[in-house]
N, C-alpha and C positions, 0 to 999 in steps of 0.2 A: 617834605618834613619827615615822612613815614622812613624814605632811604637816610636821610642823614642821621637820623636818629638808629638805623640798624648799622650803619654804616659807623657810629660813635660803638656801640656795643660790642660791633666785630673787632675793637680797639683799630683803627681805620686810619688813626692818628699817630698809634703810638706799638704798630705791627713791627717795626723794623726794629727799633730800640729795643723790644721784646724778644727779640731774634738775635741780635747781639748777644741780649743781657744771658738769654740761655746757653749762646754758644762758648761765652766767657765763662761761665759757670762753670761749664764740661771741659774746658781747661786750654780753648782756643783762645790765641791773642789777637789782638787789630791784624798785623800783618799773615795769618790764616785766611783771612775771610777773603781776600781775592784768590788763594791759590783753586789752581784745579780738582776736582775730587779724584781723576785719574794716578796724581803724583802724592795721595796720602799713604802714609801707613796704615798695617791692617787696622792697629788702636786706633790711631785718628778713624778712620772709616766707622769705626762701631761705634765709638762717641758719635759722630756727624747721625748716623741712624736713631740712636738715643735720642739726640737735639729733636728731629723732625721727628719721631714719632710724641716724645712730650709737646710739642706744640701743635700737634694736631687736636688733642686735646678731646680724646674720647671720653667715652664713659665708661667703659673698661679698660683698663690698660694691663698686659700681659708681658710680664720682663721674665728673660732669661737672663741669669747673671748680671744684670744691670753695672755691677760695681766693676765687673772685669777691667781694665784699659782704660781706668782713672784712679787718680793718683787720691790721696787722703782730701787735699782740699776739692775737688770736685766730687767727693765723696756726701764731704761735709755738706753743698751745697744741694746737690740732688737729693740729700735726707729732708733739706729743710725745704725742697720745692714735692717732694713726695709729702711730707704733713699736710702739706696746705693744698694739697691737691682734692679738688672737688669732687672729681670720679670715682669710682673703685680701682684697685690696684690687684694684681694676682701675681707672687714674687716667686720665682724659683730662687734661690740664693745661698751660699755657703758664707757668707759674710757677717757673721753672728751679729757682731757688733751694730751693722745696717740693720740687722733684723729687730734688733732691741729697739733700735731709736725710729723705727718705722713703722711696725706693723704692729697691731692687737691682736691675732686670732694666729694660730695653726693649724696649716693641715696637716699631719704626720703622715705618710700613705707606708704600709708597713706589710708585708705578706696579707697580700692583695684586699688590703683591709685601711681604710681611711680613718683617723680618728680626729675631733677638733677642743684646740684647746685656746680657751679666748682669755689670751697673755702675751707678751711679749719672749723672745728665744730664753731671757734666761730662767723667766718665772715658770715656761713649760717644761726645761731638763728638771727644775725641781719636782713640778708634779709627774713627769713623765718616772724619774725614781720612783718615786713614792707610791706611782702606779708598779711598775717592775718589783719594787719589794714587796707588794700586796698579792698579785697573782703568783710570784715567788710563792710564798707561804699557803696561796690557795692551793698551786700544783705540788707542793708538799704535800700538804695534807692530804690533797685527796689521792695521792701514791699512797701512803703509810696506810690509809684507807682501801684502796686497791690490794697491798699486798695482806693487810687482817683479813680481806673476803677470800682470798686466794689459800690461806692456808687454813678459814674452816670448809671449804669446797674441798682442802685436800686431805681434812681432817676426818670429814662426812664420807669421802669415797672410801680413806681407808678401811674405816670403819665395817663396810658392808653393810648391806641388809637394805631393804625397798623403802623402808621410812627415811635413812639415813642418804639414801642416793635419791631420794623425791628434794634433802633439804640442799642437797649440794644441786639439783638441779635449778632450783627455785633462786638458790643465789649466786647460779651462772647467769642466769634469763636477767636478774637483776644487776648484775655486774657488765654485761652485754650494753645493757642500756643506757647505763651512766656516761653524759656527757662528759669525756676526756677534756681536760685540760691541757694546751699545747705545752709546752718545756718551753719558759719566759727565756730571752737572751740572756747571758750573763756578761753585762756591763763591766763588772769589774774586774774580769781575767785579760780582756783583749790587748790591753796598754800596760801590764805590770811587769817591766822588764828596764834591768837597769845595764848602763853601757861603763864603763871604767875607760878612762884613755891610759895605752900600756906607759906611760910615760909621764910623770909629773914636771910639769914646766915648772919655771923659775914664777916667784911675786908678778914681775913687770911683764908682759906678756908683750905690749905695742904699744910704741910713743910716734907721734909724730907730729914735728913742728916746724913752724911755719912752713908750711903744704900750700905749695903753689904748681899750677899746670895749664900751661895756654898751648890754644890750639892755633897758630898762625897769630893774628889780632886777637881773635876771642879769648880773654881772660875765664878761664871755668871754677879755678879753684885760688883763692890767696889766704895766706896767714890761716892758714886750718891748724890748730893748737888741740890734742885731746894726746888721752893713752887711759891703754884698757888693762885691769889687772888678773888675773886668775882668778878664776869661779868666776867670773863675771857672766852674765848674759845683756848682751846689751843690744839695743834696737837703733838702727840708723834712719832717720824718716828725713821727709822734704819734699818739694814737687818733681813731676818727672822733669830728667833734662836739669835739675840744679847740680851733677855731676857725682852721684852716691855711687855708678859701679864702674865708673872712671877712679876714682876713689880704690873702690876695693881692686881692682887691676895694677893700680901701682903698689898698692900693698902686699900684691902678691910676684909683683915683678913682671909683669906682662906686659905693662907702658910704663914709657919712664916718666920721672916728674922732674921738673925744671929747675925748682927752689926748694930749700930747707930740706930735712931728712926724716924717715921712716926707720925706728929702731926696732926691730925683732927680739927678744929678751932670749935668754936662757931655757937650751932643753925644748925651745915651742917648735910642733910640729903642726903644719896647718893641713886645713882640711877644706879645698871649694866645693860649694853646692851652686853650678849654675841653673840656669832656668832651663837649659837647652839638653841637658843629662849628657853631653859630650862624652865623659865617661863608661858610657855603659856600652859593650860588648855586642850588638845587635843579632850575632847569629848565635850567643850560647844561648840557654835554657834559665829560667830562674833562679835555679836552687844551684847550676852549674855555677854561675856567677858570682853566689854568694859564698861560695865552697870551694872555686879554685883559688881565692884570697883567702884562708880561711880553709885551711885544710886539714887543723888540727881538730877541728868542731867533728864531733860524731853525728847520725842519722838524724839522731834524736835533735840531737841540740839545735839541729841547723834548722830541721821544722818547727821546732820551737818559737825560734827565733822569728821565722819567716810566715807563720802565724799571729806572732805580736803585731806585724807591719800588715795584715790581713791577705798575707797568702795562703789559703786552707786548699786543702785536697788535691785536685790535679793543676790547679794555677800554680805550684811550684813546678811543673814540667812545660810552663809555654812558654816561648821564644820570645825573648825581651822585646826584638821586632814587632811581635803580635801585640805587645801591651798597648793601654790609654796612656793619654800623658798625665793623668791620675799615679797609674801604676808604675811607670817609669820612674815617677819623682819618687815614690813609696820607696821603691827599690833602689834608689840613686840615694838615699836620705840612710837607709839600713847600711848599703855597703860602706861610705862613710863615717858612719857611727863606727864601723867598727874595724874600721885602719886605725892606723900605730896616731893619728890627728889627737892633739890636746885643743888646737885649737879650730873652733868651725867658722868658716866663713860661707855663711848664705845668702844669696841673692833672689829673693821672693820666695820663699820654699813652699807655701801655702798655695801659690798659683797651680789651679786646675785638682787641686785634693778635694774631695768630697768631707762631711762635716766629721764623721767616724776618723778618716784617716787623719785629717788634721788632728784631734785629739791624742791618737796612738805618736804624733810627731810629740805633741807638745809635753806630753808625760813622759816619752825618752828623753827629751832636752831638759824636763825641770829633775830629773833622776840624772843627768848626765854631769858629769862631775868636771868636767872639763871646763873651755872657756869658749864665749857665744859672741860673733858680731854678727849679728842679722839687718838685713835690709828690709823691709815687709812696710804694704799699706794696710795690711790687715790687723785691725786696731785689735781685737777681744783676742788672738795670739800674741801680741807685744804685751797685751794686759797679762796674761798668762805667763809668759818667759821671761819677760824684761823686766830689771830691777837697774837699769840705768837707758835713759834716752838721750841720743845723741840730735839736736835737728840742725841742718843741713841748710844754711840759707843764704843770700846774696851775701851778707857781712858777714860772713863766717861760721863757726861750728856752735853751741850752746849747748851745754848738759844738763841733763833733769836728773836726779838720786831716786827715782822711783820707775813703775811704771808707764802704760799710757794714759791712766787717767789721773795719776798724779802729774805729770806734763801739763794736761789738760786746764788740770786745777792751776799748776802754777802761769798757765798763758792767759789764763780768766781772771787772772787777781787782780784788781785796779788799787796800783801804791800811790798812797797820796803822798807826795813827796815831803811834806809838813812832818807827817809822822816819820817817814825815814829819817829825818834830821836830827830825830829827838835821839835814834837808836845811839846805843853807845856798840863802842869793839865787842865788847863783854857780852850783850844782850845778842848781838849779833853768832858770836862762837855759841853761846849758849842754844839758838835756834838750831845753829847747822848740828850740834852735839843731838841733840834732842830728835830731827831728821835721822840720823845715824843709827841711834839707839830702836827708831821704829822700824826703821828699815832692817836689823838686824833680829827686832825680835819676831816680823815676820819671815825670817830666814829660818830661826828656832822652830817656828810653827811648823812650816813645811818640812823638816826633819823630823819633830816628832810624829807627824803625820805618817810619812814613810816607815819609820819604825812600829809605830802600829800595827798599821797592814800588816806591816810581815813577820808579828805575833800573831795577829788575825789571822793569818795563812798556816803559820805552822798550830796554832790552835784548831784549826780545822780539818788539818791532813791527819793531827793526833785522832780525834773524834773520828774520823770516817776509819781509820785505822782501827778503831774499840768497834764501831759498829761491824766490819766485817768479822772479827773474833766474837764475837757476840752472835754472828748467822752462825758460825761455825758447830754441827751438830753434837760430836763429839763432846761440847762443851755441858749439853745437858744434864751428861752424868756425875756431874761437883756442884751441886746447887752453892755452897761457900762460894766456890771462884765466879760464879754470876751476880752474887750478892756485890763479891769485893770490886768488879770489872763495872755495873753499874753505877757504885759510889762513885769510884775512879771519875765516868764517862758525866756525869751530875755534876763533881767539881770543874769538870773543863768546860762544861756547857755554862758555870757558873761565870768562869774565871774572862770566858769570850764574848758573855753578855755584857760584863764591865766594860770589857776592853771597846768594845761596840758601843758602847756609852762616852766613853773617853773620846775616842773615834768620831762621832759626833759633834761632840762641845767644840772637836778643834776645829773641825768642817766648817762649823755655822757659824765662828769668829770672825 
């Protein structure tokens, strides 16, 4: 009685079905399950470790990159067997989106210092701001503070005399002591960099219909109907293997396709982003790279540049060789950008970026002016770039007129067919109008957003520009022109607090 009943517990009965069901999940079909572990792919192989280690079924469970080498739906499925999961979980992860629908708690680990925030990824970038603007203003303050003690110390020395040099000692000894405040990162320089493609395409960018490609017997593609227009950014999803970079290889001419045709529009010059950075130079240097394509760019501009994409200080002299495949993609994603390309073609471009990099990506593509087909299972980046989705499935192609969570929204809608019946033509033009109109005025948004900023930018380069004529000593002798230069420096601190206001309301929309 005692075994059967541990034996019922160990699920004894229903172990194998449990062993499918998770290996189905992680995106293995019936005919997987007899093959050899020797003849998998690397993916397959890290899923297969994933399966056996969640069915072991500890009490801790410690994932590196969990999401890597599965596709959205086994994405989907490992979120909802992570909820329900009884044990503790400890996630390394760049997967924003997993990390929302998974976890409560953060650990940020940051110059050698761990802090915990108990939220999910996007409730902590809020407080983590809010944190950054607060120490911001504290390590202000207590500079502006530093430097008033510094010039009565240099005021007391000039002065002479042993009273005077006791008080300038007294608030050395106290200046010594004052717990420094580090210089907070600054968040919003690292990704403010906008790309122009030298060449504007035509309205119609890429048509193609009826899209058909067999490989022997195997049917992979039929009646594929879509076309992409300029300014578009648009996201390609589906499971692995439903044929998305067979897809973009006949679109770029690399394999042929067998049915119907692929139209290129006017003036479009394309631009591939493999997984594999085929393109990059292995024995030049970084900045070589970026600069023998690009030769008109001066010193300046090229470290500029290659600082927005987070190459700083001597990382512009190492041999592309030497790089991560982090840094390769960074660098394969920059040169890219900025060839004569209106139009980009990417195949996963987020694989193997860290969460910094992936953002300096996605804020060059939503500022990139050009036109975007991406391929990506990286859901909180499509949410980010894409304003049309493409999915990819047995019966053909489907488009969604939003993001990824409007997709979302409309795969979750359950139509009662009753009420469809009722719609008229009218009612019907009316919705799609109505779609159009929202999806354009968050187009509006994010333009006046950008123009903001970079009122904000030149509001503040004016301002540090008055503060240095203001150090300036000379100046003491016109008390007039310090009256007039502080009024001046009063209304622009007026004019950028608004604008910092404005900047907000559109943010939090």
């Amino acid at each position: 009685s005692n075994l059967l009943e541990r034996f019922d517990s160990l699920n004894g009965y229903g172990f194998k079905s449990e062993i499918k069901g998770v290996l189905k999940g992680l995106g293995f079909n019936d005919e997987d399950m007899d093959k050899k572990i020797s003849i998998l792919s690397g993916g397959q192989k890290a899923r297969l470790s994933l399966a056996k280690l969640l069915l072991e079924k500890p009490d801790l469970l410690l994932l590196d990159e969990p999401t890597n080498h599965l596709d959205i739906e086994a994405i989907n499925w490992l979120e909802s067997y992570l909820r329900e999961y009884k044990g503790a979980a400890l996630i390394i992860s760049h997967d924003r989106y997993f990390l929302d629908n998974v976890v409560f708690r953060i650990f940020h680990l940051e110059n050698l210092k761990l802090k915990t925030y108990n939220t999910n990824y996007s409730k902590y970038m809020e407080q983590r701001k809010k944190d950054l603007e607060l120490l911001k203003k504290q390590y202000e303050d207590q500079q502006r503070e530093v430097k008033r003690q510094q010039e009565i110390i240099q005021r007391f020395a000039n002065y002479g005399g042993s009273r005077y040099i006791k008080q300038a000692q007294s608030r050395q000894k106290m200046l010594d002591r004052m717990n420094l405040i580090d210089r907070p990162m600054d968040q919003n320089k690292k990704a403010r960099i906008s790309f122009q493609p030298k060449v504007r395409s035509g309205r119609d960018v890429l048509r193609c219909e009826n899209l058909g490609k067999s490989f022997g017997d195997f049917k992979l593609l039929e009646d594929i109907n879509f076309s992409v227009y300029r300014g578009e950014k648009v996201g390609l999803i589906g499971p692995n293997g439903i044929g998305k970079t067979t897809l973009f290889k006949m679109i770029l001419g690399q394999i042929p396709y067998d049915e119907g045709e692929i139209i290129v529009g006017h003036h479009v010059h394309t631009g591939y982003f493999d997984q594999e950075q085929t393109k990059l130079n292995l024995n030049k240097t970084v900045v070589d790279e970026i600069w023998d394509e690009n030769p008109t760019f001066d010193h300046y501009k090229i470290r500029t540049i290659l600082s927005r994409f987070l190459f700083i200080g001597d990382d512009i002299f190492k041999e592309v060789e030497d790089l991560s495949g982090g840094e390769r993609g960074r660098l394969a994603l920059l040169k890219m950008m900025l060839s004569d390309a209106n139009f980009l073609l990417m195949d996963e471009p987020t694989n193997h970026l860290d969460i910094d990099s992936k953002e300096v990506l996605e804020d060059a593509i939503i500022d990139y002016e050009g036109t975007l087909f991406v391929i990506s299972h990286d859901r909180y980046f499509l949410n980010r770039v894409a304003d049309k989705i493409l999915e990819l499935t047995e019966e053909g192609i489907k488009e969604y007129l939003g993001n990824y969570d409007y997709y979302l929204e409309k795969k979750n809608e359950v139509f009662i067919e009753e009420e469809e019946d009722y719609k008229t033509k009218t009612q019907i033009r009316l919705e799609k109008k109505k779609e159009r109109e929202k999806i354009e005025l968050e187009r509006k948004r994010k333009k006046d957003i950008l123009a903001l900023e970079k009122l904000i930018e030149e509001k503040e380069t004016e301002i540090e520009d008055l503060d240095k004529l203001l150090c300036e000593p000379e100046l003491y002798e016109d008390p007039n022109k310090i009256i007039q230069l502080s009024k001046q420096r009063e209304e622009l601190q007026s004019n950028l607090d608004s604008l910092y206001e404005k900047w907000i309301i559109l943010t939090e929309e």
